[in-house]
C-alpha positions as CSV (number, residue, x, y, z in Angstrom):
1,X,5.4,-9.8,14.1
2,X,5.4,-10.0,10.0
3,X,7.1,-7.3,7.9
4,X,6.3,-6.1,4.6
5,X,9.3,-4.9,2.8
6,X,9.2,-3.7,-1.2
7,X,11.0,-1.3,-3.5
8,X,10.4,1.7,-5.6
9,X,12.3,3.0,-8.9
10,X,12.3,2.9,-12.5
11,X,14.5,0.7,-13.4
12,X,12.9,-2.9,-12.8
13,X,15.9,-5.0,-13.4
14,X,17.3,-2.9,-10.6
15,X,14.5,-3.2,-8.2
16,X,14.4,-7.1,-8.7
17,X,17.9,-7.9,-8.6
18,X,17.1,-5.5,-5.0
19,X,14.6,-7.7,-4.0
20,X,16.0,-11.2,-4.4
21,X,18.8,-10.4,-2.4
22,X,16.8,-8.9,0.1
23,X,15.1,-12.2,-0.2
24,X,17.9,-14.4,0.0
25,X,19.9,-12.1,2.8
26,X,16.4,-12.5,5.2
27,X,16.0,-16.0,4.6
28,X,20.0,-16.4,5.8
29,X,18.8,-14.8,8.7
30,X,16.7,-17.3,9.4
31,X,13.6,-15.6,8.9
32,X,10.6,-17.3,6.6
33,X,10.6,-15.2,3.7
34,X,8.2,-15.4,0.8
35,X,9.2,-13.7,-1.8
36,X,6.2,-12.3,-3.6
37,X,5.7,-11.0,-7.3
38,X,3.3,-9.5,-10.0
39,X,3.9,-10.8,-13.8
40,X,7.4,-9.9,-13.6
41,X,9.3,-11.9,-16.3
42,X,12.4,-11.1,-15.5
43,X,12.4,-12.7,-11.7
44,X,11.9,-16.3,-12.9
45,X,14.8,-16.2,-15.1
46,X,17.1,-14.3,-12.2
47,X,15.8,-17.0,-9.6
48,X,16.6,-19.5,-12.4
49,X,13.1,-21.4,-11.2
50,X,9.6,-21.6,-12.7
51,X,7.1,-19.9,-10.4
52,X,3.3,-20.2,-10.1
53,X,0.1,-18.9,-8.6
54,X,1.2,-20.8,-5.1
55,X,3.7,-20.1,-2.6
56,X,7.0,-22.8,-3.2
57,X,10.4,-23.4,-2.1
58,X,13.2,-22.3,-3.6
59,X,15.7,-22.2,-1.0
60,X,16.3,-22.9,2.7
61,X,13.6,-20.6,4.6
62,X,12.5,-18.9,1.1
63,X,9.7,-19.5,-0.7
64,X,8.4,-17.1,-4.1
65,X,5.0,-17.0,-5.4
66,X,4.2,-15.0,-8.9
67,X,0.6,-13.5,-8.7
68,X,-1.4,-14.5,-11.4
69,X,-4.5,-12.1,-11.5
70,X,-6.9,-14.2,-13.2
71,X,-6.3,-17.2,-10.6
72,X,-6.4,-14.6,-7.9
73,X,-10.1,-13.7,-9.2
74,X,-11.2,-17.0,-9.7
75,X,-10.8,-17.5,-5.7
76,X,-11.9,-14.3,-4.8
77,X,-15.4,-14.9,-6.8
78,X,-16.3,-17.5,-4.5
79,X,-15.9,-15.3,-1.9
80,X,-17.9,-12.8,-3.1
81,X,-21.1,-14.9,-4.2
82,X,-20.9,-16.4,-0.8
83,X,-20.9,-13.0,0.5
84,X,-23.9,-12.1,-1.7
85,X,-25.7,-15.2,-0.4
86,X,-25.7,-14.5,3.3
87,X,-27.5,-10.5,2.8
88,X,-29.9,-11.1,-0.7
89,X,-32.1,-14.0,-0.5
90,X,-32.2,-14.2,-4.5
91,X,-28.5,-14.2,-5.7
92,X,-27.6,-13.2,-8.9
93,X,-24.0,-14.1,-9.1
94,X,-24.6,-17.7,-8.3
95,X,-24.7,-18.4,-12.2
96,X,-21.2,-16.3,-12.9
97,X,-18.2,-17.9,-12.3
98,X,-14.9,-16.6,-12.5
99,X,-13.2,-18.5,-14.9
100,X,-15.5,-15.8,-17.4
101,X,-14.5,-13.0,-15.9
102,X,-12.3,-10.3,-17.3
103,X,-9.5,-8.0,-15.5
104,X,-10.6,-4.8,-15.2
105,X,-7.7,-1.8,-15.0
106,X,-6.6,-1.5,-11.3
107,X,-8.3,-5.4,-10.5
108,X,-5.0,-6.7,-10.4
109,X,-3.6,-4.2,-7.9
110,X,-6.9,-4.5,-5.9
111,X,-6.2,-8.7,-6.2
112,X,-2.5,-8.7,-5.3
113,X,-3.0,-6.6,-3.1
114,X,-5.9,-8.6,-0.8
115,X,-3.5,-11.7,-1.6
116,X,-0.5,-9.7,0.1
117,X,-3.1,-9.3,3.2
118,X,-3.7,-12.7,3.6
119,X,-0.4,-14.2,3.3
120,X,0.5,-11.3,5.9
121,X,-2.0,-12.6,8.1
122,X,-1.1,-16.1,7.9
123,X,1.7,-16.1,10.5
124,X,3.5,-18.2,8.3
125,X,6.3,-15.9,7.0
126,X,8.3,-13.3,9.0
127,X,9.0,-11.1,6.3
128,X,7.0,-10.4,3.0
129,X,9.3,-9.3,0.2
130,X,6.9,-7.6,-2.8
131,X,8.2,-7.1,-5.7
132,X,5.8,-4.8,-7.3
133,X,6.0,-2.6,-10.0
134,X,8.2,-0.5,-7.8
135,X,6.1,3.2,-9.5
136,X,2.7,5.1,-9.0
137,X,0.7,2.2,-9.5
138,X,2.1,0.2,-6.8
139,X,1.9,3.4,-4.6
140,X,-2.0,3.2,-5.7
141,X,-1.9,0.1,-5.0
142,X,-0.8,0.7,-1.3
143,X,-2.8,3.6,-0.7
144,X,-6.3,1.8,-1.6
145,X,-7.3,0.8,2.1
146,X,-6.7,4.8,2.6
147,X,-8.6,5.7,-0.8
148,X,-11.5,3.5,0.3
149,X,-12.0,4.3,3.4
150,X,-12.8,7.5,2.3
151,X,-14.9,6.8,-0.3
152,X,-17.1,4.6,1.9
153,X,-16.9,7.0,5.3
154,X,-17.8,9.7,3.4
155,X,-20.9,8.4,1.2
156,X,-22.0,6.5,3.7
157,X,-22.6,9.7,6.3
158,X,-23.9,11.4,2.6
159,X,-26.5,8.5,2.0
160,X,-27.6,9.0,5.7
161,X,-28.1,12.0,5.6
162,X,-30.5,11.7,2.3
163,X,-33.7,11.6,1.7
164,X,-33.5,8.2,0.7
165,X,-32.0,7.3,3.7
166,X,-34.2,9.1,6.1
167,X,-37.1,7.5,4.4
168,X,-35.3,3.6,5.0
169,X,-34.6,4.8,8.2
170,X,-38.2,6.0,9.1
171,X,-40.7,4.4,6.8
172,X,-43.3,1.8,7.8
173,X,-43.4,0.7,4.6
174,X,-40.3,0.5,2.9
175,X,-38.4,-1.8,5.3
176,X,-40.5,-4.7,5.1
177,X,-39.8,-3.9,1.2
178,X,-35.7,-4.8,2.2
179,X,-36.6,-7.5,4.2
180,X,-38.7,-9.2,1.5
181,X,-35.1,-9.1,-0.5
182,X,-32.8,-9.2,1.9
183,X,-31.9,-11.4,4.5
184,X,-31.5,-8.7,7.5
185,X,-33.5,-6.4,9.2
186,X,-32.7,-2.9,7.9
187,X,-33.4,-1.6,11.4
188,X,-31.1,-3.9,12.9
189,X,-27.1,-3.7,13.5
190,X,-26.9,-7.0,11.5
191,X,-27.6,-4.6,8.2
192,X,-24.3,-2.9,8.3
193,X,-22.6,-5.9,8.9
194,X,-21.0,-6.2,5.3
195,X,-19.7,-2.4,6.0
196,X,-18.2,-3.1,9.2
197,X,-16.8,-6.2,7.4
198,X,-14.8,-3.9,5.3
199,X,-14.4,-1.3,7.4
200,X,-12.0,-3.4,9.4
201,X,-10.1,-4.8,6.7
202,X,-9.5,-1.4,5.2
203,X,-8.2,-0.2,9.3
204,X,-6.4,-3.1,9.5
205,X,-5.0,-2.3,6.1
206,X,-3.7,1.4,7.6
207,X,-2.7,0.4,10.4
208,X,-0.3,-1.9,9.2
209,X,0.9,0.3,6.2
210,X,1.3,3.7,8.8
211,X,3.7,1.3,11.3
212,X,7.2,1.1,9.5
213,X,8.1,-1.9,11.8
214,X,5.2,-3.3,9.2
215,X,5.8,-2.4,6.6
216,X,8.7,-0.4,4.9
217,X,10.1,1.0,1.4
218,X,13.3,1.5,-0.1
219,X,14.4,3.8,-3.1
220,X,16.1,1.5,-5.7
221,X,18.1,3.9,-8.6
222,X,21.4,3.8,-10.3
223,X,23.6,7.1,-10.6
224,X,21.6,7.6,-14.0
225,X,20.6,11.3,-13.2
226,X,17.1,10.6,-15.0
227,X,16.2,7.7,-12.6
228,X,17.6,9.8,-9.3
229,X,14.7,12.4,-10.1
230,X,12.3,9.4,-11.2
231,X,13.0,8.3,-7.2
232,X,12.7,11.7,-5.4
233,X,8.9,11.9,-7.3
234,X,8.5,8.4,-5.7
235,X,9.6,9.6,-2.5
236,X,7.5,12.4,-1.9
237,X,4.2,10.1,-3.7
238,X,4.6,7.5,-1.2
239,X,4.5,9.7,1.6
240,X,1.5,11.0,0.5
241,X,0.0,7.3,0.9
242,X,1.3,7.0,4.7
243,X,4.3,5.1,3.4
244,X,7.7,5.6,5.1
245,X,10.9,5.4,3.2
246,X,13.5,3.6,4.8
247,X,15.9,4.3,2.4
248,X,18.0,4.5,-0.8
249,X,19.3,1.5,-3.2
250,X,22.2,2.9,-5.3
251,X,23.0,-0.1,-7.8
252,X,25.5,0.5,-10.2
253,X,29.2,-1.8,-12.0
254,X,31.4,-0.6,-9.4
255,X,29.2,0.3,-6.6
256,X,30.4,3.8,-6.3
257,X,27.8,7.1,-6.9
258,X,27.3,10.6,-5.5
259,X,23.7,11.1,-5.2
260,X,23.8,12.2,-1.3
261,X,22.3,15.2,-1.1
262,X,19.4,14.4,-3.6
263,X,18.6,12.2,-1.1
264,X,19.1,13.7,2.5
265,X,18.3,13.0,5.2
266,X,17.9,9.6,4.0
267,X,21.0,6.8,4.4
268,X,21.9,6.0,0.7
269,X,23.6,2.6,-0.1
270,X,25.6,2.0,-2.8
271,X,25.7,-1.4,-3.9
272,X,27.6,-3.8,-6.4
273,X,25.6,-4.5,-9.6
274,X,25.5,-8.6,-10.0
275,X,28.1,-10.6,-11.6
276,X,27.9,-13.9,-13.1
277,X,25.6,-15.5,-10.8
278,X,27.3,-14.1,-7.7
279,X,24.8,-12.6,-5.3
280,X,26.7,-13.2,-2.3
281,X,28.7,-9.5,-2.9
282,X,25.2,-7.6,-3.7
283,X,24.0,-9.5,0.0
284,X,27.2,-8.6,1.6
285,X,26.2,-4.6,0.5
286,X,22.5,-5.0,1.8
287,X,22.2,-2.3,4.4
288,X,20.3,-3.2,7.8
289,X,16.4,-2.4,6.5
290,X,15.0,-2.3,9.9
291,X,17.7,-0.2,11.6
292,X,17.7,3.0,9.0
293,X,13.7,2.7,8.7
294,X,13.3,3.7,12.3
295,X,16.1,6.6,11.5
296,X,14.0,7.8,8.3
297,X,11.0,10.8,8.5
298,X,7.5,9.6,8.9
299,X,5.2,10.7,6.3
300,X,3.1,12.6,8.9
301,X,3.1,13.8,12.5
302,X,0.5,15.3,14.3
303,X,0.7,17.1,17.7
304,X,-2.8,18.0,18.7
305,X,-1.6,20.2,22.1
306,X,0.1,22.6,19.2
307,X,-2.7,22.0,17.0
308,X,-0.3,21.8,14.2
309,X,-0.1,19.0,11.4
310,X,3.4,18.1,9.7
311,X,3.2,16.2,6.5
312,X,7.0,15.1,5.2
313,X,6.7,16.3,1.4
314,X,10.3,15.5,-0.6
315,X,10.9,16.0,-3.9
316,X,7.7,18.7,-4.3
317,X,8.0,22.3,-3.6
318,X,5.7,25.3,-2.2
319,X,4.7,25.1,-6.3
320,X,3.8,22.0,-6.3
321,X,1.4,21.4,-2.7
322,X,-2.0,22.2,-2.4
323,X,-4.0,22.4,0.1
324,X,-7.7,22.4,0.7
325,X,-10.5,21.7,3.1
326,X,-13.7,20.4,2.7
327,X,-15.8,20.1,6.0
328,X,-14.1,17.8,8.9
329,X,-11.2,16.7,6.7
330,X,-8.1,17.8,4.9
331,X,-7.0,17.2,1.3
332,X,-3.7,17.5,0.3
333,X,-2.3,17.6,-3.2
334,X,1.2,16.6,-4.2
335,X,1.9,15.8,-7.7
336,X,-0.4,13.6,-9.2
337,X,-1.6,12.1,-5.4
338,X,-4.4,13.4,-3.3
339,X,-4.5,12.7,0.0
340,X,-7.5,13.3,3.0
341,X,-6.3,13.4,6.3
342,X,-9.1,12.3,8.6
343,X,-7.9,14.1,11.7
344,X,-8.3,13.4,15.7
345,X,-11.7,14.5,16.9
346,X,-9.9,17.5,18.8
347,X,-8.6,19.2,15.5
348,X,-11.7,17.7,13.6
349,X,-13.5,20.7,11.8
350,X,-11.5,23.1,12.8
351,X,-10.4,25.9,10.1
352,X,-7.1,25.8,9.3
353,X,-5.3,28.6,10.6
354,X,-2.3,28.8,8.4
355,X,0.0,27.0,6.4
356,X,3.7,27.2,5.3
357,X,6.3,24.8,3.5
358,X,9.4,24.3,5.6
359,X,12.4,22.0,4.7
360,X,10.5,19.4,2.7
361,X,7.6,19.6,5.5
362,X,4.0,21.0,4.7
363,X,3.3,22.3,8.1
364,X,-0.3,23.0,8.8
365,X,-2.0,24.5,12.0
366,X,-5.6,25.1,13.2
């Protein structure tokens, strides 16, 4: 089973230095490693290798790929027009080619991110080491099959349940309209086909995201009281995207600090900062990823015989959470993330009963 393993902090020398010695220590392991990267110009010069668009080897079971967004779009176009070609029988993005397209804000997330899936779903590495930019947008990042799903579940069931819809749905007239455009049968299953498509990407996408024998974070600071606060924010955000928290990175000169109890009940690891070259005493320091992962608190637990909801909040206090609901779902606020929580059909639409915040957990009943 692949693993997806990155790192979260401010400092992104830190996070880097974290991640190619994750790298390295995994590939020792034996374990095929592919170490990936955004534009990060800092990890060619650490790896002391140029790297490109395309996975290559750098060392024995390691290979490193940098993401480069506007060769990531340039594929992905041809994917899309040949999408476009199987549903509309008059395509208009057969004359558009990608080399003229621009990067939107958030395309590069969305493209790095779809790139992360497939090498994931390759079978051809064991571990997946992204280097990222370790803050909220990489949490965004993350959080989009989440984000997504939403946004198409829910204005889906809204466009059903239009007047627009009804009238596709039930009109004589109008469906032989579609069909003169499209190349389905609106009254068949095949016309939510592209739906489903995505629908099962964006699952697949949760799924592997809500497992932490997937996929896994670790806090990387250094004793610098400024970052430690940066990376409780971080902590508490990315549970708020489904993402567990293995751990804490503590990289510093002397690899000494006393940032415990910011972090309980977390393990923190204090780590040697590099010297010359040397990576073999950072390596030595690693602690065992998947071993304190499984010790760490999953973002949310829900015990439908209690009809209760526990959402794993750090860093955020009573202040700071809000809570809402909005017809069969739950949105939760926590700093600058919002999260729905599609719940199991027995708590579905139920009214919440009561709330209260309770040793970093938001504990919700119904």
């Amino acid at each position: 089973m692949s693993q997806i393993l990155t790192f979260l902090g401010e400092s992104s020398a830190a996070r880097t230095k974290i991640a190619i010695a994750s790298a390295k220590s995994l590939a020792n392991q034996g374990k095929r490693v592919l170490l990936a990267s955004g534009a990060e110009p800092v990890l060619p010069v650490m790896l002391g290798a140029d790297l490109g668009p395309d996975p290559q080897e750098i060392g024995a079971n390691l290979q490193a790929v940098q993401f480069q967004s506007s060769v990531l779009l340039e594929r992905n176009w041809e994917e899309v027009k040949k999408l476009e070609a199987q549903y509309l029988k008059t395509p208009i993005l057969k004359d558009v080619y990608g080399q003229e397209l621009s990067i939107l804000p958030g395309m590069d997330g969305a493209l790095a991110l779809n790139a992360i899936r497939e090498y994931f779903e390759s079978g051809k590495y064991d571990v997946i080491v992204y280097n990222g930019t370790g803050d909220l947008k990489t949490l965004r990042m993350l959080g989009m099959p989440e984000s997504i799903s939403w946004y198409v579940r829910r204005f889906r069931q809204l466009f059903v349940s239009s007047d627009l819809g009804k009238a596709i749905s039930d009109s004589p007239f109008i469906q032989p309209l579609i069909s003169t455009f499209l190349n389905v049968n609106p009254t068949a299953d095949n016309f939510s086909q592209p739906t489903n498509q995505a629908n099962n990407i964006l699952d697949k996408g949760k799924k592997v995201l809500a497992n932490p024998q997937q996929f896994s974070a670790f806090l990387v600071t250094t004793p610098d009281p400024m970052e430690v606060v940066t990376s409780r924010y971080l902590w508490g955000s990315a549970q708020q995207v489904g993402l567990t928290i293995g751990g804490v990175i503590v990289i510093s000169e002397d690899g000494n600090s006393n940032v415990s109890e910011d972090f309980a009940p977390l393990q923190v690891s204090n780590i040697p900062d590099i010297q010359e070259g040397n990576w073999q005493p950072l390596i030595d320091a690693l602690p065992d990823f998947t071993a304190q992962t499984q010790l760490a608190p999953k973002p949310i637990e829900i015990d439908v015989n209690a009809r209760q909801v526990k959402l794993f909040l750090p860093g955020f206090d009573k202040k700071q959470v809000k809570l809402t609901q909005y017809g069969p779902e739950v949105t939760i606020e926590a700093g600058d993330q919002r999260r729905n929580i599609l719940l199991p059909t027995a708590l579905s639409g139920k009214p919440v009963a009561g709330a209260k915040f309770q040793n970093q957990y938001l504990i919700i009943s119904f």
